[in-house]
PyMOL Python script that loads the backbone (N, CA, C, O; Angstrom):
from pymol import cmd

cmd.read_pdbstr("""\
ATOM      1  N   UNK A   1       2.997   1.145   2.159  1.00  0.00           N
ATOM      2  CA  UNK A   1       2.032   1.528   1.151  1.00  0.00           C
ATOM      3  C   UNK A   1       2.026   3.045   0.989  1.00  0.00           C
ATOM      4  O   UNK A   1       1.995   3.732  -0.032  1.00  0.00           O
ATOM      5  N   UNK A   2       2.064   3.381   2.303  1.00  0.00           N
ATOM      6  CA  UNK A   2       2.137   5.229   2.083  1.00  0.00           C
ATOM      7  C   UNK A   2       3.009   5.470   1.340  1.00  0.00           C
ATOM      8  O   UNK A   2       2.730   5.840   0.199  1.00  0.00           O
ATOM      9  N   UNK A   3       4.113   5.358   1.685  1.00  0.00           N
ATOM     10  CA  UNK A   3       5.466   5.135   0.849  1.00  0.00           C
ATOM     11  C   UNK A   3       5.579   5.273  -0.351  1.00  0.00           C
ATOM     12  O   UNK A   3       6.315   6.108  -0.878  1.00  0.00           O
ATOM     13  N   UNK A   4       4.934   4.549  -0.883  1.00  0.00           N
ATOM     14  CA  UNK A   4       5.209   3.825  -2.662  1.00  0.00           C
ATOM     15  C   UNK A   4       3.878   4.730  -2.990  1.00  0.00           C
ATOM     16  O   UNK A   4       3.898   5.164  -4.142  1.00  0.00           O
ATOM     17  N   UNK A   5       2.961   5.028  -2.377  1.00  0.00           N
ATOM     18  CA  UNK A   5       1.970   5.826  -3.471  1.00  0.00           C
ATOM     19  C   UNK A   5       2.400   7.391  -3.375  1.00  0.00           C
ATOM     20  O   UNK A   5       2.399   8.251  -4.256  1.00  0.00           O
ATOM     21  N   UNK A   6       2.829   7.479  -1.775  1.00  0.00           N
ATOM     22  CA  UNK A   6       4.366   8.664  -2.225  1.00  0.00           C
ATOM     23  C   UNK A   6       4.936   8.851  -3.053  1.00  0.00           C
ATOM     24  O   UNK A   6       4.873   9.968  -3.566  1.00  0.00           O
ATOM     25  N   UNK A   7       5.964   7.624  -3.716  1.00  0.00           N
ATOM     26  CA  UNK A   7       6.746   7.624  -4.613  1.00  0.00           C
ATOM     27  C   UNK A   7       6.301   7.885  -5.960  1.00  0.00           C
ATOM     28  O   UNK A   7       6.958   8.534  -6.774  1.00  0.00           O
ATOM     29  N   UNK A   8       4.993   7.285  -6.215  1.00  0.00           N
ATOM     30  CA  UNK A   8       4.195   7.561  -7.474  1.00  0.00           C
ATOM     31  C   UNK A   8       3.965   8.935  -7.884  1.00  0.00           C
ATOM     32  O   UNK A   8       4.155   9.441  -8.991  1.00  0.00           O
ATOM     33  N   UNK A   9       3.411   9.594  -6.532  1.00  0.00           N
ATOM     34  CA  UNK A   9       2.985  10.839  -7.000  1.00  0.00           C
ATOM     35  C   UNK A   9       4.118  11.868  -6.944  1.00  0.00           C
ATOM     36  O   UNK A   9       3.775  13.050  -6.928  1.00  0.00           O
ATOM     37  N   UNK A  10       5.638  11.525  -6.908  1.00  0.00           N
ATOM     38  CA  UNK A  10       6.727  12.497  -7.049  1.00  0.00           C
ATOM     39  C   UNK A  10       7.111  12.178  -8.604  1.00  0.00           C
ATOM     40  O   UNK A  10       7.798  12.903  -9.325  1.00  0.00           O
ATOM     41  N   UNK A  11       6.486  10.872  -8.977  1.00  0.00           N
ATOM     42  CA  UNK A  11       7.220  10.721 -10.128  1.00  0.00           C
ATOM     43  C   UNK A  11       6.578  11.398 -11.424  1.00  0.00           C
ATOM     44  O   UNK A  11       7.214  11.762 -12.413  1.00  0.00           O
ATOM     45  N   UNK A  12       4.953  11.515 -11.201  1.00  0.00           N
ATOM     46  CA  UNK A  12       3.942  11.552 -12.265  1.00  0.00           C
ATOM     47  C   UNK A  12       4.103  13.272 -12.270  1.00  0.00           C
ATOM     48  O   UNK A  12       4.271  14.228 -11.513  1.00  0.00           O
ATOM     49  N   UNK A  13       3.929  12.929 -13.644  1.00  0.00           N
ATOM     50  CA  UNK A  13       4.316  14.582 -14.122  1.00  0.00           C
ATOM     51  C   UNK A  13       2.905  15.826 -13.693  1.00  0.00           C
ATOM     52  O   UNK A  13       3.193  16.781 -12.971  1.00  0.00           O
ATOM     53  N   UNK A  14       1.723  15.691 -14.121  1.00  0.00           N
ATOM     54  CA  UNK A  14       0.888  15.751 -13.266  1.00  0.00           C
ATOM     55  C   UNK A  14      -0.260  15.007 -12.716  1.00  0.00           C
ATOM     56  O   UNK A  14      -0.924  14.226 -13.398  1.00  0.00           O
ATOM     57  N   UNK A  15      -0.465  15.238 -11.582  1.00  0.00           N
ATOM     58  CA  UNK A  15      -2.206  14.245 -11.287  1.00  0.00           C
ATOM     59  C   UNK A  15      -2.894  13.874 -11.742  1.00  0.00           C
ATOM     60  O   UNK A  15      -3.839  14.662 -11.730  1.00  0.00           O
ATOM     61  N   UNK A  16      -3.149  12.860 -12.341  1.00  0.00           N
ATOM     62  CA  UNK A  16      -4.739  12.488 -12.967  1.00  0.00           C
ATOM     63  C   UNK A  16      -4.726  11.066 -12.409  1.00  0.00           C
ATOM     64  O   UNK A  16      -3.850  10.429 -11.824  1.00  0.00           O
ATOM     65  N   UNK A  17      -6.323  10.689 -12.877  1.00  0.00           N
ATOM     66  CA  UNK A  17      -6.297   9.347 -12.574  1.00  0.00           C
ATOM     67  C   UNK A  17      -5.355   8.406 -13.237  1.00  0.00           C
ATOM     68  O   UNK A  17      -5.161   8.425 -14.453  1.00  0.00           O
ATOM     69  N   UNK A  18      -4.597   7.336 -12.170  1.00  0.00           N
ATOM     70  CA  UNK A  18      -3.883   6.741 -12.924  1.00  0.00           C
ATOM     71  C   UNK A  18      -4.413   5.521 -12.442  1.00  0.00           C
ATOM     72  O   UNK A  18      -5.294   5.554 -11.583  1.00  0.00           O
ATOM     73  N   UNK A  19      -3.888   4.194 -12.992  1.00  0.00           N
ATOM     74  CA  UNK A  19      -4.481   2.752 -12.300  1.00  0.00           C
ATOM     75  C   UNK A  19      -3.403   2.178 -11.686  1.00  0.00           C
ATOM     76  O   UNK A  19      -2.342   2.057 -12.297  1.00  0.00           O
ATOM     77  N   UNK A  20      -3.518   1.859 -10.709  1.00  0.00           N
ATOM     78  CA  UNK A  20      -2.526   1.184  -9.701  1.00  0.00           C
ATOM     79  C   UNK A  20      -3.423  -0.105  -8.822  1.00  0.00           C
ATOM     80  O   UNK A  20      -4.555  -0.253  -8.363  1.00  0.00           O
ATOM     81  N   UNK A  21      -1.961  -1.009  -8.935  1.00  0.00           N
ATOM     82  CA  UNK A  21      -2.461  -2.168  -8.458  1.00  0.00           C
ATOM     83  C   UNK A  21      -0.948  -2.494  -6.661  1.00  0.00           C
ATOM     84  O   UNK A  21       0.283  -2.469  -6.645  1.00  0.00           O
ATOM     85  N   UNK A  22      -1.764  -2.690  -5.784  1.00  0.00           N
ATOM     86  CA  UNK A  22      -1.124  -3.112  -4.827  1.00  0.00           C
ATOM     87  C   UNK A  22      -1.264  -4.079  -4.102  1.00  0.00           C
ATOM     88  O   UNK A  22      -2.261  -4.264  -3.405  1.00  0.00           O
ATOM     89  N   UNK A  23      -0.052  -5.007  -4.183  1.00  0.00           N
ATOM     90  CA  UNK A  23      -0.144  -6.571  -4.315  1.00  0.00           C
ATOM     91  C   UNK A  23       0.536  -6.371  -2.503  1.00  0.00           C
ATOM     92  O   UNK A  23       1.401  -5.520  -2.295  1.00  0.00           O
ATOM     93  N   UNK A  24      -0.086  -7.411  -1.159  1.00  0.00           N
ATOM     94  CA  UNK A  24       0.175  -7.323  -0.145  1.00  0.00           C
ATOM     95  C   UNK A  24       0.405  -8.541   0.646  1.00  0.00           C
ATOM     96  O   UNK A  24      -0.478  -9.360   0.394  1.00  0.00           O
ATOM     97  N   UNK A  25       0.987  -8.834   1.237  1.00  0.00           N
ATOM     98  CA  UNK A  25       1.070 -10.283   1.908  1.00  0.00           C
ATOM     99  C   UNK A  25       0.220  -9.943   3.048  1.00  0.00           C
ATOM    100  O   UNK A  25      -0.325 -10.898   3.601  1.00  0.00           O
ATOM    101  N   UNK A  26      -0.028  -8.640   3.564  1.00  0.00           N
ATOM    102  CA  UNK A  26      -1.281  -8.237   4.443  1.00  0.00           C
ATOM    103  C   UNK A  26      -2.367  -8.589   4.443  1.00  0.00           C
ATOM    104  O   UNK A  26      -2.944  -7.847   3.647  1.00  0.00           O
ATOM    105  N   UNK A  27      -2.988  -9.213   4.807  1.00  0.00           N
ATOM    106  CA  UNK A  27      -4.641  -9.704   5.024  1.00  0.00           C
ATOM    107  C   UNK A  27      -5.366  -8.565   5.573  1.00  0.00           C
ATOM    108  O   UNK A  27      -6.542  -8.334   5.290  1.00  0.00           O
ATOM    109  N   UNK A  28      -4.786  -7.980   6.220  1.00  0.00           N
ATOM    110  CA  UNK A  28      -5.063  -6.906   6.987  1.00  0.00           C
ATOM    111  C   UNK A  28      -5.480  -5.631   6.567  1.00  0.00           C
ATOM    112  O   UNK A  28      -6.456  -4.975   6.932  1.00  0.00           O
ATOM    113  N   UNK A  29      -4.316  -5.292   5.484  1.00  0.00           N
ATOM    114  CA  UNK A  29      -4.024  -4.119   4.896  1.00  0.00           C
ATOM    115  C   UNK A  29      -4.976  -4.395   3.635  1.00  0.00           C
ATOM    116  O   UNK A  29      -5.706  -3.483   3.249  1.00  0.00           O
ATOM    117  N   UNK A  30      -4.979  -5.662   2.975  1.00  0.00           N
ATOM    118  CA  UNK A  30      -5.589  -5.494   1.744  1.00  0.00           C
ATOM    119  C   UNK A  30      -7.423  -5.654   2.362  1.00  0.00           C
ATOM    120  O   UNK A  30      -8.144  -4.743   1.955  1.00  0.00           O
ATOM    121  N   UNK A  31      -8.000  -6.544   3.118  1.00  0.00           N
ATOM    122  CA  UNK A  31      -9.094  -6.440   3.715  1.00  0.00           C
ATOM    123  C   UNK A  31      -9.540  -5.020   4.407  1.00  0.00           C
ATOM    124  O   UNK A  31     -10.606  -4.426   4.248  1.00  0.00           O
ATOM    125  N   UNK A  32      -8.635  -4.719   5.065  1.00  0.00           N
ATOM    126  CA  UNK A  32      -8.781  -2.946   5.443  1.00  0.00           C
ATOM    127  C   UNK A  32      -9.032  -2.002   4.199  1.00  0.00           C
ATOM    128  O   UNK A  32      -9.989  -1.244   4.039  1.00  0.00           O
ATOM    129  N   UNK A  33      -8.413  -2.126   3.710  1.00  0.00           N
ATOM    130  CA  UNK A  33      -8.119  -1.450   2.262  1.00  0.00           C
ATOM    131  C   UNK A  33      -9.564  -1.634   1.769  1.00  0.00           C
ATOM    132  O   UNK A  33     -10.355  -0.714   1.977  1.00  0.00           O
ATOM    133  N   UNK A  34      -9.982  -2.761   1.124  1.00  0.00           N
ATOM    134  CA  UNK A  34     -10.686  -3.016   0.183  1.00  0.00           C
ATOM    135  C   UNK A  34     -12.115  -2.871   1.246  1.00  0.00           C
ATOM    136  O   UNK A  34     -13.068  -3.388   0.662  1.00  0.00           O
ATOM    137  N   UNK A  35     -12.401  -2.482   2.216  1.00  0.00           N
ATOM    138  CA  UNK A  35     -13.825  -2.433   3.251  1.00  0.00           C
ATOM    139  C   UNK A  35     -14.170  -4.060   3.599  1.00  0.00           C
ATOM    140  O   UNK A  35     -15.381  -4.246   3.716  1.00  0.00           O
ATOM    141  N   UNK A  36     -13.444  -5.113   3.760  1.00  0.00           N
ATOM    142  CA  UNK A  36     -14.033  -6.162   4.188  1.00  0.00           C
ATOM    143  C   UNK A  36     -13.515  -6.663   5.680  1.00  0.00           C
ATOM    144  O   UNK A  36     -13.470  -7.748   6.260  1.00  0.00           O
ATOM    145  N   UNK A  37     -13.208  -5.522   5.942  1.00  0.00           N
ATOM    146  CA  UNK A  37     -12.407  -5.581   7.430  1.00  0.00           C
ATOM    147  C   UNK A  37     -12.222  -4.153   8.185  1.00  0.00           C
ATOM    148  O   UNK A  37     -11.263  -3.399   8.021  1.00  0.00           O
ATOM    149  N   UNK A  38     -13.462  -3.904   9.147  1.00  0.00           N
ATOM    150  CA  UNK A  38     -13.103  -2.509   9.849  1.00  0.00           C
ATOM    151  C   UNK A  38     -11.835  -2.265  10.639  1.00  0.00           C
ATOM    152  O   UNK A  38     -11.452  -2.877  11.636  1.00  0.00           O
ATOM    153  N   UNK A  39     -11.231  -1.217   9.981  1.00  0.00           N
ATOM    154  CA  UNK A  39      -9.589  -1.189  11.217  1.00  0.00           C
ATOM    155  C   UNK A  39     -10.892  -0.014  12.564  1.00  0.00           C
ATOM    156  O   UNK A  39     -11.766   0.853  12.571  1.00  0.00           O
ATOM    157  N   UNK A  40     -10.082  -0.894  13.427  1.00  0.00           N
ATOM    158  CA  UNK A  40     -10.270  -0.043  14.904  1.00  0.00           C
ATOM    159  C   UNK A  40      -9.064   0.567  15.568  1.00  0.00           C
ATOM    160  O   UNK A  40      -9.203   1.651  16.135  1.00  0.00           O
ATOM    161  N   UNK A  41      -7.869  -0.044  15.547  1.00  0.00           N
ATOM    162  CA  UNK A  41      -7.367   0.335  16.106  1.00  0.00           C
ATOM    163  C   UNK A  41      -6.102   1.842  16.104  1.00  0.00           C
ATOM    164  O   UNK A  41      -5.407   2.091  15.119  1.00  0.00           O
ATOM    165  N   UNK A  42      -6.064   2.511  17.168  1.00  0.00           N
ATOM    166  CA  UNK A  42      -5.837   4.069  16.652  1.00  0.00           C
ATOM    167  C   UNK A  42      -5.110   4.458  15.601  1.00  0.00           C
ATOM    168  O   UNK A  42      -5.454   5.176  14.662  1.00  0.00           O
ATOM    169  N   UNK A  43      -3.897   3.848  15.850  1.00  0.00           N
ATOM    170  CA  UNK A  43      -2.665   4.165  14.846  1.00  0.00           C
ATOM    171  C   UNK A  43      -2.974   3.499  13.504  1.00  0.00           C
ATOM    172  O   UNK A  43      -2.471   4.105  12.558  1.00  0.00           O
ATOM    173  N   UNK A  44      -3.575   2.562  13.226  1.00  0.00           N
ATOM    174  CA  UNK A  44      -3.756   1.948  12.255  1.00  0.00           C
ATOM    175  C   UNK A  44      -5.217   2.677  11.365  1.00  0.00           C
ATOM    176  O   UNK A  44      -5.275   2.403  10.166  1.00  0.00           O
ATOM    177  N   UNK A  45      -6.247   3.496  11.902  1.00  0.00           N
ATOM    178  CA  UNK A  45      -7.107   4.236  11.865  1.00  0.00           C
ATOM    179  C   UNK A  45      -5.975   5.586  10.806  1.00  0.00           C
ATOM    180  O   UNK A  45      -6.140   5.931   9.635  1.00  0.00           O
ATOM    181  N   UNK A  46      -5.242   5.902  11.484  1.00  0.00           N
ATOM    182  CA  UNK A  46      -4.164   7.281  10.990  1.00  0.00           C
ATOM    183  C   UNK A  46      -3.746   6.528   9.992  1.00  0.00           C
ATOM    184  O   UNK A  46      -3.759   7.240   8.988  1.00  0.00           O
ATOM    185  N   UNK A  47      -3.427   5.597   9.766  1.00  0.00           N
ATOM    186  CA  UNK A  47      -2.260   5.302   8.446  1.00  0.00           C
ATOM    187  C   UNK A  47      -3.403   5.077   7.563  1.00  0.00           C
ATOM    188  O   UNK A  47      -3.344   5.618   6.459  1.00  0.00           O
ATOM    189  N   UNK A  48      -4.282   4.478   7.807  1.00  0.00           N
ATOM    190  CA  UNK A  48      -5.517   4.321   6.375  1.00  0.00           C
ATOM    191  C   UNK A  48      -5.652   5.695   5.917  1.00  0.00           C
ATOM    192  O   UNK A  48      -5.387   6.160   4.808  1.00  0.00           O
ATOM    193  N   UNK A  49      -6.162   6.331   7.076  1.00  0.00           N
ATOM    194  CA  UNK A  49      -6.555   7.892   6.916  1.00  0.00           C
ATOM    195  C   UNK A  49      -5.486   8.617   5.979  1.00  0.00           C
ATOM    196  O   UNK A  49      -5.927   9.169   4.971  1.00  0.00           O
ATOM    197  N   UNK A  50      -4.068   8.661   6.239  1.00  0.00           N
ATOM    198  CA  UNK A  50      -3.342   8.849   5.332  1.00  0.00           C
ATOM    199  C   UNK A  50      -2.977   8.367   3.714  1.00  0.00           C
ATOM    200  O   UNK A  50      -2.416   8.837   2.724  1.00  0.00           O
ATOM    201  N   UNK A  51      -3.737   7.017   4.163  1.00  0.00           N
ATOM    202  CA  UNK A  51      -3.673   6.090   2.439  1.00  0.00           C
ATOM    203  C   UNK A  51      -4.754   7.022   2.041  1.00  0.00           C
ATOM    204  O   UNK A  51      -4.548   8.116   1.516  1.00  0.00           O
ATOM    205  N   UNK A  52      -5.492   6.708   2.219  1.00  0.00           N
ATOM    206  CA  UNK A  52      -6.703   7.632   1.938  1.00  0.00           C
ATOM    207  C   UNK A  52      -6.552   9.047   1.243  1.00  0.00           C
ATOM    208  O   UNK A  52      -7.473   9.428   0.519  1.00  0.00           O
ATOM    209  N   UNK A  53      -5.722   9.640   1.380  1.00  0.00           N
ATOM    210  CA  UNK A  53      -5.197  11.429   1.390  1.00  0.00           C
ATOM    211  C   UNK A  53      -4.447  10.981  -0.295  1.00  0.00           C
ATOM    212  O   UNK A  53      -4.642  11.479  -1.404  1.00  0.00           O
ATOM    213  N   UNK A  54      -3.633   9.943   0.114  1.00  0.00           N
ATOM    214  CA  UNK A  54      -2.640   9.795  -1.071  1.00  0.00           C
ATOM    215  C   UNK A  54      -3.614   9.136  -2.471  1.00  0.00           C
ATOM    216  O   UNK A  54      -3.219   9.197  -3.636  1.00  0.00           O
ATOM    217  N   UNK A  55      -4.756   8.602  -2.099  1.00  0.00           N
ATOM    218  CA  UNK A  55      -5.729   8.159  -2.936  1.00  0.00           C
ATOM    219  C   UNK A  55      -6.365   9.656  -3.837  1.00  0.00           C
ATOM    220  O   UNK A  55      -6.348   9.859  -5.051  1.00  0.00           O
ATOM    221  N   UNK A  56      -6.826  10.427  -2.869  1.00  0.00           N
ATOM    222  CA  UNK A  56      -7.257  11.523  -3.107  1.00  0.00           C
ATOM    223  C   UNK A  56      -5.896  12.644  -4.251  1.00  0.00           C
ATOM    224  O   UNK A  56      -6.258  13.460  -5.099  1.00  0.00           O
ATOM    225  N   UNK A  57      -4.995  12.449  -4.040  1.00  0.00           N
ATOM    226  CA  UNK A  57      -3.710  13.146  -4.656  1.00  0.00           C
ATOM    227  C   UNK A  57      -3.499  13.066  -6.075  1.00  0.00           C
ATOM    228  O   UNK A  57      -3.229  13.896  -6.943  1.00  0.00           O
ATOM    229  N   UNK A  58      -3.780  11.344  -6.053  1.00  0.00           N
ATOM    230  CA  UNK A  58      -3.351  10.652  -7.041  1.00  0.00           C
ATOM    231  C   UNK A  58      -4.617  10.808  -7.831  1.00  0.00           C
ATOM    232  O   UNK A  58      -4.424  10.822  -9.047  1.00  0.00           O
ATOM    233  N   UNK A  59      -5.788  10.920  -7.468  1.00  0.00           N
ATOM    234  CA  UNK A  59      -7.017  10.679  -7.875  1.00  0.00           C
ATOM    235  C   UNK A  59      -7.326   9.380  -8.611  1.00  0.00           C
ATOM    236  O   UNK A  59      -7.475   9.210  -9.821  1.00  0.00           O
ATOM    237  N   UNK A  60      -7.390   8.511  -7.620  1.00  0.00           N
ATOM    238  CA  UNK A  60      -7.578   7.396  -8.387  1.00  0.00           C
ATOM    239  C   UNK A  60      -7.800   6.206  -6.539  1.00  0.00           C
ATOM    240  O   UNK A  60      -7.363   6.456  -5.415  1.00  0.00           O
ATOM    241  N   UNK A  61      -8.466   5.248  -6.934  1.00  0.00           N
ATOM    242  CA  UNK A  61      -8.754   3.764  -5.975  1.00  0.00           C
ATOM    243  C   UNK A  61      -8.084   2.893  -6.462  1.00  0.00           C
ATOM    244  O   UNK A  61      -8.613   2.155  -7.293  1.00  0.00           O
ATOM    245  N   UNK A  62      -7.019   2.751  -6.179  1.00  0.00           N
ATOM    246  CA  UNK A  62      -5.931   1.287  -5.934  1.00  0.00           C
ATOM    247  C   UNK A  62      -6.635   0.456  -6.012  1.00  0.00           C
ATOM    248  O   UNK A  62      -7.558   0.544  -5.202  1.00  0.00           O
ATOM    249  N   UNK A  63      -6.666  -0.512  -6.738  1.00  0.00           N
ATOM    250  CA  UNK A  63      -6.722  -2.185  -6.443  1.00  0.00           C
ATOM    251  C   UNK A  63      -5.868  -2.608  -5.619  1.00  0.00           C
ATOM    252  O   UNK A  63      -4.732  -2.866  -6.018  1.00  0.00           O
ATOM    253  N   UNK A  64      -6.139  -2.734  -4.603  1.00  0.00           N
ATOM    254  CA  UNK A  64      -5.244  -4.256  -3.330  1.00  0.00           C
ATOM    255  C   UNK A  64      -5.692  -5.730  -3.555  1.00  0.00           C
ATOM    256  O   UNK A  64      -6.853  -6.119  -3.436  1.00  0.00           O
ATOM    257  N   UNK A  65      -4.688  -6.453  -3.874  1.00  0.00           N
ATOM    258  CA  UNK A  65      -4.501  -7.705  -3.508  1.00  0.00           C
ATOM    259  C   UNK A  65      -3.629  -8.211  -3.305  1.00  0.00           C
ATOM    260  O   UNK A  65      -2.498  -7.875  -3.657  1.00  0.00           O
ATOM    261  N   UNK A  66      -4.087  -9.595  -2.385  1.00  0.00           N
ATOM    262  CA  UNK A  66      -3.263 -10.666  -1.323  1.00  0.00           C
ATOM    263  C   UNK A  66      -2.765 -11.548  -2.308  1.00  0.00           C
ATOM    264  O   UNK A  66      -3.140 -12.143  -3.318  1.00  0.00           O
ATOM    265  N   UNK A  67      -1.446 -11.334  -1.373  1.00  0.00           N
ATOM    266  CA  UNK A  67      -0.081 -12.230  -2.478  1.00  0.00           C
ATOM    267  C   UNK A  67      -0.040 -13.228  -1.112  1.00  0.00           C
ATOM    268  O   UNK A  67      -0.455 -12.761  -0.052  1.00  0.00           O
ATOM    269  N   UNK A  68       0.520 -14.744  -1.169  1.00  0.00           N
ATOM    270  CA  UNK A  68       0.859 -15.485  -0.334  1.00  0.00           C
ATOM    271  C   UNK A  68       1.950 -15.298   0.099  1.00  0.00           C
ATOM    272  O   UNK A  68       2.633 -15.606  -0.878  1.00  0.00           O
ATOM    273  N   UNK A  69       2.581 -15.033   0.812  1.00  0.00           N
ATOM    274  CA  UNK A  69       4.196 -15.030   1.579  1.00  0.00           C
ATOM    275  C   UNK A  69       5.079 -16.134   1.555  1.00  0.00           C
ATOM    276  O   UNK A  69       4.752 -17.320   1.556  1.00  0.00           O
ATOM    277  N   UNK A  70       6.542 -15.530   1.525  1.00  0.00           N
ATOM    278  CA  UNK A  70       6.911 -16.919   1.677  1.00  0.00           C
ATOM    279  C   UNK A  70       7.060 -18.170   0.959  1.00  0.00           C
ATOM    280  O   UNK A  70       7.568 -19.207   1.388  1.00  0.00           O
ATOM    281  N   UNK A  71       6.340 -17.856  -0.681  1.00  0.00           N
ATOM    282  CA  UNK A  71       6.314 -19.094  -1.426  1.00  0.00           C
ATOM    283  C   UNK A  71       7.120 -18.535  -2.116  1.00  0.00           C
ATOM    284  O   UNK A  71       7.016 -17.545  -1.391  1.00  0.00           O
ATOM    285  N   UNK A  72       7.989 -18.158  -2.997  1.00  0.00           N
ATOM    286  CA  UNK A  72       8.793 -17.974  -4.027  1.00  0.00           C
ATOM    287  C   UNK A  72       8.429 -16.647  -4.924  1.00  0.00           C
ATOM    288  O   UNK A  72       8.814 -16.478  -6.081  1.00  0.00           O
ATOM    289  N   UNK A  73       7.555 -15.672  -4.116  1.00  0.00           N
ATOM    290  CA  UNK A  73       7.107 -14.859  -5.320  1.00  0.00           C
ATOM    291  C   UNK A  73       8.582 -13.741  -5.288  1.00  0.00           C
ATOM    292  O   UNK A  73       8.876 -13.343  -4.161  1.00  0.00           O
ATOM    293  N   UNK A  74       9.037 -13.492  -5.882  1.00  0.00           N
ATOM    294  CA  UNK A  74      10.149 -12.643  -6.188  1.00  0.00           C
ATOM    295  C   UNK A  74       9.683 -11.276  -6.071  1.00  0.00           C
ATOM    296  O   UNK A  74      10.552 -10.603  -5.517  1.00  0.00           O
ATOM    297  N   UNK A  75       8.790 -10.687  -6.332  1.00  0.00           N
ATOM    298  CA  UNK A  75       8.626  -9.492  -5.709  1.00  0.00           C
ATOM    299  C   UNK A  75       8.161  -8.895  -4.400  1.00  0.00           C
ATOM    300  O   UNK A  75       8.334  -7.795  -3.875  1.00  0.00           O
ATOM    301  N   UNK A  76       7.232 -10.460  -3.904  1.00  0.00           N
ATOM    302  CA  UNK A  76       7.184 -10.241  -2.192  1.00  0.00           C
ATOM    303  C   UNK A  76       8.154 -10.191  -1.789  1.00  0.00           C
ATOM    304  O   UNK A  76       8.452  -9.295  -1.000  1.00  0.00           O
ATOM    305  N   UNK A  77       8.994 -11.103  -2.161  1.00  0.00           N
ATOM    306  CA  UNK A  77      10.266 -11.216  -1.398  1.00  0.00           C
ATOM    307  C   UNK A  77      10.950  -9.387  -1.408  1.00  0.00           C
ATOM    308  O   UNK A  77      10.877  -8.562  -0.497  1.00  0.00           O
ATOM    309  N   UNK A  78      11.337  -9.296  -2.253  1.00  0.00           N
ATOM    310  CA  UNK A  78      12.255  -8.048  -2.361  1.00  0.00           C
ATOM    311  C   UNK A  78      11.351  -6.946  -1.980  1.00  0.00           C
ATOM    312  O   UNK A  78      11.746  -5.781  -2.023  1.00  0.00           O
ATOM    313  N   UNK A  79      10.208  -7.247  -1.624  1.00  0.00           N
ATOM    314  CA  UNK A  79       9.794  -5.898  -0.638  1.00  0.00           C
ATOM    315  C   UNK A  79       9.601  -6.216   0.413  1.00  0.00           C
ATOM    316  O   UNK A  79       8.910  -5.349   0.950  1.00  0.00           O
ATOM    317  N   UNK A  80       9.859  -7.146   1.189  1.00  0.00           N
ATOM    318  CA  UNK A  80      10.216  -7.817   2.581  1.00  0.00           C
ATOM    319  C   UNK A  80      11.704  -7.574   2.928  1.00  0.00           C
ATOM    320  O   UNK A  80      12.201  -7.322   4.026  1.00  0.00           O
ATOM    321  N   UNK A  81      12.068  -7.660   2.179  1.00  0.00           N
ATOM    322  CA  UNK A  81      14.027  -7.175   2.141  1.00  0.00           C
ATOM    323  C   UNK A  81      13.508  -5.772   2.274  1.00  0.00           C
ATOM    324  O   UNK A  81      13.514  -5.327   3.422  1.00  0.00           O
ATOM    325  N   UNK A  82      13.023  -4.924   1.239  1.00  0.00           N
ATOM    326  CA  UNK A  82      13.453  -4.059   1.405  1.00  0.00           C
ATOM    327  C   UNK A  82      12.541  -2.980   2.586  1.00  0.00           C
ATOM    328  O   UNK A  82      12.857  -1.829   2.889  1.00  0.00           O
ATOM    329  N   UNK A  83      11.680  -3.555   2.959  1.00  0.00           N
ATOM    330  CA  UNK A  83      11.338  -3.056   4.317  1.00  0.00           C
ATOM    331  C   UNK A  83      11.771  -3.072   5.732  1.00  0.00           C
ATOM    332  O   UNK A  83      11.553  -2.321   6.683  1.00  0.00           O
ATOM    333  N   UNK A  84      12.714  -4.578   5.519  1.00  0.00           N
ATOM    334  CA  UNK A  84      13.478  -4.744   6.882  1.00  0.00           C
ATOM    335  C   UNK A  84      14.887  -4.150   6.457  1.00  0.00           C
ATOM    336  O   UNK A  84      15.890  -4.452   7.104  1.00  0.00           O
ATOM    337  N   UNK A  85      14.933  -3.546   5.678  1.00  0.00           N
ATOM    338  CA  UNK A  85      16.193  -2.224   5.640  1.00  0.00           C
ATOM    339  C   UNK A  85      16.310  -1.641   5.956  1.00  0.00           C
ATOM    340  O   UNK A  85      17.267  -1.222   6.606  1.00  0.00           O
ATOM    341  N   UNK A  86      14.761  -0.972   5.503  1.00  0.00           N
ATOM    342  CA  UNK A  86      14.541   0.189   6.070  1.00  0.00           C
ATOM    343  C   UNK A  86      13.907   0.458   7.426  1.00  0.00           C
ATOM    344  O   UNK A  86      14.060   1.565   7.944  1.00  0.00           O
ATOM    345  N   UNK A  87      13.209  -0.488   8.024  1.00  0.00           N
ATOM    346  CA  UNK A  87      13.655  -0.501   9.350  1.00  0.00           C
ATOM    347  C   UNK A  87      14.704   0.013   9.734  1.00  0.00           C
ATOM    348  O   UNK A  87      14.873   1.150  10.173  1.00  0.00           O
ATOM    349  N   UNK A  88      15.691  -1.088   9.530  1.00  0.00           N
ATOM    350  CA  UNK A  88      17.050  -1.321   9.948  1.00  0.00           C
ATOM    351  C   UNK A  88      17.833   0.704   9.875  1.00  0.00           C
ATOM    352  O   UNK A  88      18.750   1.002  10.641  1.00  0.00           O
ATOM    353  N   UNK A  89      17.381   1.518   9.102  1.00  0.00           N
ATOM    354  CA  UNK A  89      18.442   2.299   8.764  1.00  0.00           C
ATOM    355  C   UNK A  89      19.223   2.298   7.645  1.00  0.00           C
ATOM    356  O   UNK A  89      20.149   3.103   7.537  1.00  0.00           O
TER     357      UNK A  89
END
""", "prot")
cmd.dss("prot")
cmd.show_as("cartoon", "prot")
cmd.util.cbc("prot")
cmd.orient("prot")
């Protein structure tokens, strides 16, 4: 997620509010995200904190929502590929 709202804000010519929607197979991330789920734990505390920064950049609150995994959605899929790539190197 850091990532891609990274990517947004290299692309946009300048800052303003823009509307963005982020679709997640995370329960986690989108419940974290959206306040219906306190993150506690440290590292995961830092990466919100950082979503957070990139919220502030962009000037604007993302919509998050939960996509189901695993069923045929073609764009979960290809960002499941393309995260275990980039893992990978």
């Amino acid at each position: 997620v850091v990532r891609a709202l990274e990517e947004v804000y290299e692309r946009i010519e300048k800052p303003e509010a823009v509307n963005i929607t982020i679709k997640s197979d995370s329960q986690l991330l989108v419940k974290g995200m959206n306040g219906e789920h306190k993150i506690q734990a440290p590292k995961l505390v830092q990466l919100k904190a950082r979503i957070e920064r990139m919220h502030m950049k962009l000037r604007t609150e993302p919509e998050y929502i939960w996509v189901r995994a695993h069923v045929g959605n073609k764009m979960n899929e290809l960002a499941d590929f393309l995260a275990v790539k980039s893992m990978a190197g």
